[in-house]
C-alpha positions as CSV (number, residue, x, y, z in Angstrom):
1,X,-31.4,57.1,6.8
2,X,-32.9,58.5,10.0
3,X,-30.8,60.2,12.2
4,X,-33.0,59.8,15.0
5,X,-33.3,56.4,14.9
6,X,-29.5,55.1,14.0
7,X,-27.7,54.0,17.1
8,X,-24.3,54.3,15.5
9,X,-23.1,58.1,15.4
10,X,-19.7,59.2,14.9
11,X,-18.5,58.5,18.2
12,X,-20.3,55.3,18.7
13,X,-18.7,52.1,17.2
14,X,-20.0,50.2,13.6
15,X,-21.8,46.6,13.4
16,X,-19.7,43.6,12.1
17,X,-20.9,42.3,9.2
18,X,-23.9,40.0,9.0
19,X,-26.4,38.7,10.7
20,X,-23.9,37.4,13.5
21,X,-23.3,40.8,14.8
22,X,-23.3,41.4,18.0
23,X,-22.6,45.1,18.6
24,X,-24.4,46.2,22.7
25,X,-26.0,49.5,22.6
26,X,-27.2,49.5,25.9
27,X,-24.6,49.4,28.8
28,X,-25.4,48.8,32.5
29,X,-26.9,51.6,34.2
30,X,-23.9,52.6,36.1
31,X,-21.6,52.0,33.4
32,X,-20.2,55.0,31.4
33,X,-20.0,55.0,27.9
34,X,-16.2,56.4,26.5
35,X,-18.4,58.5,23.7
36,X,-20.9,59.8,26.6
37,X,-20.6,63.4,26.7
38,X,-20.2,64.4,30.2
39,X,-17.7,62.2,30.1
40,X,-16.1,63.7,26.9
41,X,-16.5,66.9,28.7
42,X,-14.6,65.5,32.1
43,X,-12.0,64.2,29.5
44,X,-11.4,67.5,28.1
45,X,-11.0,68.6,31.7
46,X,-8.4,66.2,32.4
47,X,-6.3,67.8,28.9
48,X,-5.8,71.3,29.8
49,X,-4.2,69.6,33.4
50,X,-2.1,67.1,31.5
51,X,-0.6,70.2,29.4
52,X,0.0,72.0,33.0
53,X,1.7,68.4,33.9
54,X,4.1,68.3,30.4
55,X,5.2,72.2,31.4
56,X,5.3,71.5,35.2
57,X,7.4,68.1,35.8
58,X,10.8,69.2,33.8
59,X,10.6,72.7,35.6
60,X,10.3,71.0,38.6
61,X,12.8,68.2,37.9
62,X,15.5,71.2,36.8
63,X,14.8,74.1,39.0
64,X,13.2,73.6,42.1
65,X,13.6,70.8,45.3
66,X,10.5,71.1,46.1
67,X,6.9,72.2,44.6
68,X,5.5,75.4,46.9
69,X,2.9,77.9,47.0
70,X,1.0,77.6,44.0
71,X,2.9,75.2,41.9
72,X,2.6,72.9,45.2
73,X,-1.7,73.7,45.0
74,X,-1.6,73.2,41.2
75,X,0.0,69.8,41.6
76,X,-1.8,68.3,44.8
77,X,-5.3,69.3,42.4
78,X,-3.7,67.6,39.1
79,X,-3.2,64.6,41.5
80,X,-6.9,64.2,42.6
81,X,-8.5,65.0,39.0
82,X,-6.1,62.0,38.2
83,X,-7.1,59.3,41.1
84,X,-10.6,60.4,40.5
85,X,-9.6,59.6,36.7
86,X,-8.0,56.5,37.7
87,X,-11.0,55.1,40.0
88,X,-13.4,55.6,37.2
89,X,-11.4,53.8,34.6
90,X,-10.5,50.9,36.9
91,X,-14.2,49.8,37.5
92,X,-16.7,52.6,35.5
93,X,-15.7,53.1,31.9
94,X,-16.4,50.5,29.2
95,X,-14.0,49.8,26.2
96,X,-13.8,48.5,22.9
97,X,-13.0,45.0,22.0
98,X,-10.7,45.4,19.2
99,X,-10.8,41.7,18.6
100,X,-14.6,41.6,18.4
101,X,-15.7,45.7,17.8
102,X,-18.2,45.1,21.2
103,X,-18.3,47.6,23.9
104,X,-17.5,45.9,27.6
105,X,-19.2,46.5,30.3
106,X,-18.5,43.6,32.3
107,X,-16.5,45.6,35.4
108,X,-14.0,42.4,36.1
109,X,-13.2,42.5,32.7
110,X,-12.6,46.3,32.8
111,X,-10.9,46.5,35.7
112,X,-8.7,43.2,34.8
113,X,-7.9,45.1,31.2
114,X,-6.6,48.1,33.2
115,X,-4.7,46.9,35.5
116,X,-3.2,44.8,32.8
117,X,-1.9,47.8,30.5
118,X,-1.6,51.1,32.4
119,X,-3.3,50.9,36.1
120,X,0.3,51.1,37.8
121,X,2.0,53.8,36.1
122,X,-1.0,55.7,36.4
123,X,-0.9,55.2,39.6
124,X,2.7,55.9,40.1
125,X,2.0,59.0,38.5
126,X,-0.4,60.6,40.8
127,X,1.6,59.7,43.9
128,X,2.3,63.3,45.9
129,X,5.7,64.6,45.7
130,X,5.5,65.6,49.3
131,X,5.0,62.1,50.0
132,X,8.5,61.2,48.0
133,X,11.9,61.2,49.5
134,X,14.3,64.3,48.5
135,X,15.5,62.7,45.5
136,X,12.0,62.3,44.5
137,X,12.9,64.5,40.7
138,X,13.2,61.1,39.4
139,X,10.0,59.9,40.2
140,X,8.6,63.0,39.0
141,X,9.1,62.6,35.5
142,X,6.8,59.8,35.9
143,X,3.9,62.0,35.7
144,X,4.2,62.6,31.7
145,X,3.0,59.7,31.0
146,X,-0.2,61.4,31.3
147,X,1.3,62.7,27.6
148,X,-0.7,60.1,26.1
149,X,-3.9,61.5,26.3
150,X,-2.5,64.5,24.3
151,X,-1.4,61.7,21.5
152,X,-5.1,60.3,21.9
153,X,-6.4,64.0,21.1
154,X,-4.4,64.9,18.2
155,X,-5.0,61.5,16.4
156,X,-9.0,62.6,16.6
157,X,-8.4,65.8,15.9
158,X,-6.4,65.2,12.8
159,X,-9.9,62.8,11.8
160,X,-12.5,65.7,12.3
161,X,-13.0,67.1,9.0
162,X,-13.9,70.1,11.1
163,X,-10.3,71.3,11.8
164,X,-8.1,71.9,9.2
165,X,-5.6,69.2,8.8
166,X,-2.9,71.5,8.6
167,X,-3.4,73.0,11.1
168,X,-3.7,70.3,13.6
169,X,0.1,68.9,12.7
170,X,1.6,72.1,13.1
171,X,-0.2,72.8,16.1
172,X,1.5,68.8,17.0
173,X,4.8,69.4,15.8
174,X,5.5,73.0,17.7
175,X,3.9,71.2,20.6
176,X,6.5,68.7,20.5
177,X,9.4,71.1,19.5
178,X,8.7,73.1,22.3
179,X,8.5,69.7,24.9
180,X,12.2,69.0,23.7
181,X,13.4,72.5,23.5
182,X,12.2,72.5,27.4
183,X,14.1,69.4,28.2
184,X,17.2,70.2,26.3
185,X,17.2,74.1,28.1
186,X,17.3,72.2,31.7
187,X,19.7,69.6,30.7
188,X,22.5,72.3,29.6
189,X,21.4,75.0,32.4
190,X,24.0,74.4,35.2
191,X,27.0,73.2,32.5
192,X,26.8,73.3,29.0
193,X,29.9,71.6,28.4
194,X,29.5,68.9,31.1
195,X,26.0,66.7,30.1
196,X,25.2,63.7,28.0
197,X,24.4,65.8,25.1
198,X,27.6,67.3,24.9
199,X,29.6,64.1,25.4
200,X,27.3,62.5,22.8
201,X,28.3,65.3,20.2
202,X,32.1,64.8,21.3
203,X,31.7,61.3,20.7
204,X,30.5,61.2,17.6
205,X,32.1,63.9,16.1
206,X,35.7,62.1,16.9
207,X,34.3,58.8,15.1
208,X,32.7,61.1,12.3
209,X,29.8,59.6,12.0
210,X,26.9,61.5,13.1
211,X,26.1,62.0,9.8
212,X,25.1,58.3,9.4
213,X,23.5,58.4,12.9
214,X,21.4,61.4,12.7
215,X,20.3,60.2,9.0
216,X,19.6,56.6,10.4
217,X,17.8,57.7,13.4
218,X,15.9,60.4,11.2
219,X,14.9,58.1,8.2
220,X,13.2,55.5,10.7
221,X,11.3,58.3,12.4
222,X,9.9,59.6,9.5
223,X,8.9,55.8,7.7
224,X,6.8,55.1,11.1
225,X,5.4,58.6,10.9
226,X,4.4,58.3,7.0
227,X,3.0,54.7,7.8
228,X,0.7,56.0,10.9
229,X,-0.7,58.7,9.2
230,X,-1.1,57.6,5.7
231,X,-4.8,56.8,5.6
232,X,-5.7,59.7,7.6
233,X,-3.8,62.1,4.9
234,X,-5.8,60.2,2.1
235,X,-8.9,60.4,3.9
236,X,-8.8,64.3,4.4
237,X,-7.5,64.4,0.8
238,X,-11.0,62.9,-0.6
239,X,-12.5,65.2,2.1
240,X,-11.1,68.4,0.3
241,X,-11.5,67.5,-3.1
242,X,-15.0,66.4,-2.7
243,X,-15.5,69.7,-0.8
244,X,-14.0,71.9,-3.7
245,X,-16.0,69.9,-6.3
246,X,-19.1,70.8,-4.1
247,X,-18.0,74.5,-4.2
248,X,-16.9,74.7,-7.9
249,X,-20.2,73.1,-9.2
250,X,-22.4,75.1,-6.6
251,X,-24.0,72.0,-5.4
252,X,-26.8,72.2,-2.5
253,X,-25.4,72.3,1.1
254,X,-27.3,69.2,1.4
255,X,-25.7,67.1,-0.9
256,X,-22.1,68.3,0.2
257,X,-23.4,67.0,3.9
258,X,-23.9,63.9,2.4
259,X,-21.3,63.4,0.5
260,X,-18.6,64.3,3.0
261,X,-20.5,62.0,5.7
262,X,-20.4,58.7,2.8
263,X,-17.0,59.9,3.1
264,X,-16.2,59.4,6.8
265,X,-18.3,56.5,6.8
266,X,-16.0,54.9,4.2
267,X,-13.1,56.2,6.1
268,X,-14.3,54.3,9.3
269,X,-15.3,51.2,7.7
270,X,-11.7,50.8,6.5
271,X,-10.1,51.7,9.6
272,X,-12.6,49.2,11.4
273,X,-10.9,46.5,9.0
274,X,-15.1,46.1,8.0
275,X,-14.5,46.4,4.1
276,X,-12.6,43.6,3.1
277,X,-13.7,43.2,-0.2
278,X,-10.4,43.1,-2.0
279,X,-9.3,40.6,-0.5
280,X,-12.4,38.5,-0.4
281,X,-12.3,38.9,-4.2
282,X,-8.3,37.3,-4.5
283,X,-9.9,34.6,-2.8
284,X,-11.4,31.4,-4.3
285,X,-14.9,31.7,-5.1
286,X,-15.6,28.4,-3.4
287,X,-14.3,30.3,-0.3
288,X,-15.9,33.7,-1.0
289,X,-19.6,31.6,-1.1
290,X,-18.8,30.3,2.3
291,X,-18.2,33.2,3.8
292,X,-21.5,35.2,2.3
293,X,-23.1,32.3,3.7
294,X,-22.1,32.7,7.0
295,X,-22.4,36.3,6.5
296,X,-26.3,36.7,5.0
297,X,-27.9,33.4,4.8
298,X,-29.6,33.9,8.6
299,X,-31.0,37.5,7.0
300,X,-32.5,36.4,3.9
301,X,-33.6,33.0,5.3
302,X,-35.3,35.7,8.4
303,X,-37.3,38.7,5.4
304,X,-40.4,38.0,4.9
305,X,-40.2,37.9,1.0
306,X,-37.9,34.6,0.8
307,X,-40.2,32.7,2.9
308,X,-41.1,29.3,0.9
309,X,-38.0,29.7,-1.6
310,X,-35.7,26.8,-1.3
311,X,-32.3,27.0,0.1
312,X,-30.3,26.2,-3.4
313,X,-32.1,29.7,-4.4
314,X,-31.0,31.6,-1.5
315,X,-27.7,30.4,-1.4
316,X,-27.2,31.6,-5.0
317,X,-28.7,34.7,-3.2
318,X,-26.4,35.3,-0.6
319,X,-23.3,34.7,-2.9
320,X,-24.0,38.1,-4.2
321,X,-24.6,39.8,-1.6
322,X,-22.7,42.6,0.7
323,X,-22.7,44.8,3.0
324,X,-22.9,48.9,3.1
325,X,-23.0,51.4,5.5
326,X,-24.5,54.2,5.8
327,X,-24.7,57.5,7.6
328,X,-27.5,59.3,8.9
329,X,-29.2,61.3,6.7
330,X,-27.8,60.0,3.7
331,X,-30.7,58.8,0.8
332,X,-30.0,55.5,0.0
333,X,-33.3,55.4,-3.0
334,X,-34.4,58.4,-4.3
335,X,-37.8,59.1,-4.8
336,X,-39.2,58.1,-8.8
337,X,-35.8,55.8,-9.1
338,X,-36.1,53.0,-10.7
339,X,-34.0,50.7,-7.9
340,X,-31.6,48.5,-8.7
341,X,-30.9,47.0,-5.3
342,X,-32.1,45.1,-2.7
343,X,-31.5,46.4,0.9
344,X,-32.1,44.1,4.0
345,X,-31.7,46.6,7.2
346,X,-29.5,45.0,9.6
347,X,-29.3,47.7,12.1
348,X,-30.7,51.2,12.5
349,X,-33.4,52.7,10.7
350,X,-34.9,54.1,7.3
351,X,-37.5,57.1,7.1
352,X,-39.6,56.5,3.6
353,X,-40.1,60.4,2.7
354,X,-42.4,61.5,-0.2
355,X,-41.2,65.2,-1.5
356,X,-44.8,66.6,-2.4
357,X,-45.6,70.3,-3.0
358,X,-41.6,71.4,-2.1
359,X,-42.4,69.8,1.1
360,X,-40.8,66.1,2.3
361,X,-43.1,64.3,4.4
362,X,-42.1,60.8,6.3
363,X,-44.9,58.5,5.0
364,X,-43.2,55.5,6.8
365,X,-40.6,54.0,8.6
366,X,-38.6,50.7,8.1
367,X,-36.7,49.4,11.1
368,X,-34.6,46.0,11.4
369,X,-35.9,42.7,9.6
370,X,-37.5,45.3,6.7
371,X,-36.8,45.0,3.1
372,X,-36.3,48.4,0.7
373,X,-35.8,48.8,-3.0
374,X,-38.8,46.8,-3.9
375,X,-40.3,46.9,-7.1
């Protein structure tokens, strides 16, 4: 594959599958992409001020009536990184449609999408404190809902083989054990003996059952937990052991590259709900033919190859057909292989390469529409 010519990096989104695909590339020109960059970059920005928010609101909330001096500056600049945040979101930033995988960059239908799920807490949230009555504490608080984003992080972090997976839980959990510890410290400063917590230990210890609480509230914790993160711990499972079989067998750095990337791709393709094929195949086959016809029967009826062969040929054709992915730079024939395949190239595009004298030279490339893996 040529990594100079696929549209669909690892930030970018994949193709459905088949010929009915309709996956936009190419936003409006004053559109932002949510994988551009700068914008990435600006994103990143916005983190290291949402950690300064998840320190800054409880110590506020417990300690002081009002923000001043620096914490007062620190605030008042959080707030206009987050309006700036919030204006670019509400009519800037495209999104993906989960329903279809397309990225939108209609702006009513951005800014409709927005308002719809987090436009007014967000906008609570950046409100100024001076601008609050004095019980504004309450209000306060509001401002961790900026926590998300942190969420948002970890859950790609934990996906880039590039960090240790270990490492990026324990980095989550001490951030989280150190958010409550916070909290609980500013509920029990003025009275430990006088706050929900303690009245909630009372309570339960006189009906003796905090055991069954704590080991109900506990269990359903950890089966939501397990369930979110399941297919991410099996995915960087396969990532190590195909990485130690790499290292054991001394296998070219190449061919580790590629075999990690097939990897991911698989790994993406899943969690895209793109690979279906078990349950195509506990379907009928009557049903499974309809679909690859649906699916194919516009590409092979389009290649230049089935032109003149009748359509009871090609729709014995298209019942065996599927689709692949794959990443750039990964060889999909290798030079003097006898092929086995047919590939039609729905999207992207493939470098032919002839290895000659140690050296690889592109002799050709094959873009949308082209056939490979002819005899």
């Amino acid at each position: 594959m040529d990594d100079k010519s696929s549209h669909y990096g690892s930030s970018d989104i994949l193709p459905s599958l088949g010929a009915n695909s309709i996956c936009k590339i190419k936003l409006r020109c004053y559109i932002i992409s949510p994988s551009n960059p700068v914008y990435r970059a600006w994103d990143a920005i916005l983190l290291l001020l949402v950690f300064y928010t998840a320190w800054a609101s409880p110590f506020q909330f417990g300690f002081l009536e009002r923000p001043q001096g620096l914490i007062a500056i620190l605030d008042n600049i959080t707030n206009v990184f987050s309006g700036i945040d919030i204006f670019l979101t509400l009519f800037f930033v495209a999104y993906l449609d989960k329903s279809t995988y397309t990225m939108i960059d209609d702006p009513k239908r951005i800014a409709l999408r927005y308002v719809k799920s987090g436009f007014i807490f967000d906008l609570i949230s950046t409100i100024p404190l001076k601008a609050l009555p004095q019980s504004y504490g309450y209000l306060s608080m509001s401002r961790l809902w900026r926590l998300r984003r942190v969420s948002v992080m970890f859950a790609r972090l934990e996906k880039n083989i590039k960090f240790s997976y270990f490492g990026v839980r324990v980095v989550k959990l001490i951030c989280e054990y150190l958010g409550s510890l916070c909290n609980i410290y500013v509920l029990v400063y003025y009275n430990a003996y006088n706050n929900w917590i303690w009245g909630f230990a009372r309570g339960c210890y006189r009906g003796n059952d905090i055991h069954q609480l704590t080991a109900y509230i506990i269990g359903n914790m950890t089966n939501l937990v397990v369930h979110g993160i399941s297919k991410t711990q099996k995915f960087r499972d396969d990532i190590q052991a195909a990485s130690s079989f790499a290292q054991r067998n001394k296998l070219p750095v190449r061919l580790e590259e590629q075999m990690l990337d097939h990897l991911s791709m698989m790994h993406r393709t899943d969690s895209e709900g793109l690979q279906q094929q078990g349950t195509l195949e506990t379907l009928p086959k009557a049903i499974r033919s309809a679909i690859s016809h649906h699916l194919f029967y516009p590409l092979v009826d389009k290649a230049y190859l089935f032109h003149g062969v009748s359509n009871d040929l090609l729709f014995q054709l298209v019942s065996e057909m599927k689709a692949e992915y794959f990443p750039p730079k990964e060889d999909v024939i290798l030079q003097n292989e006898a092929p086995t395949d047919l590939y039609i190239l729905v999207t992207g595009a493939v470098e032919l390469i002839s290895h000659r004298n140690g050296m690889d030279q592109v002799v050709g490339e094959l873009k949308t529409g082209d056939l490979c893996g002819l005899l």
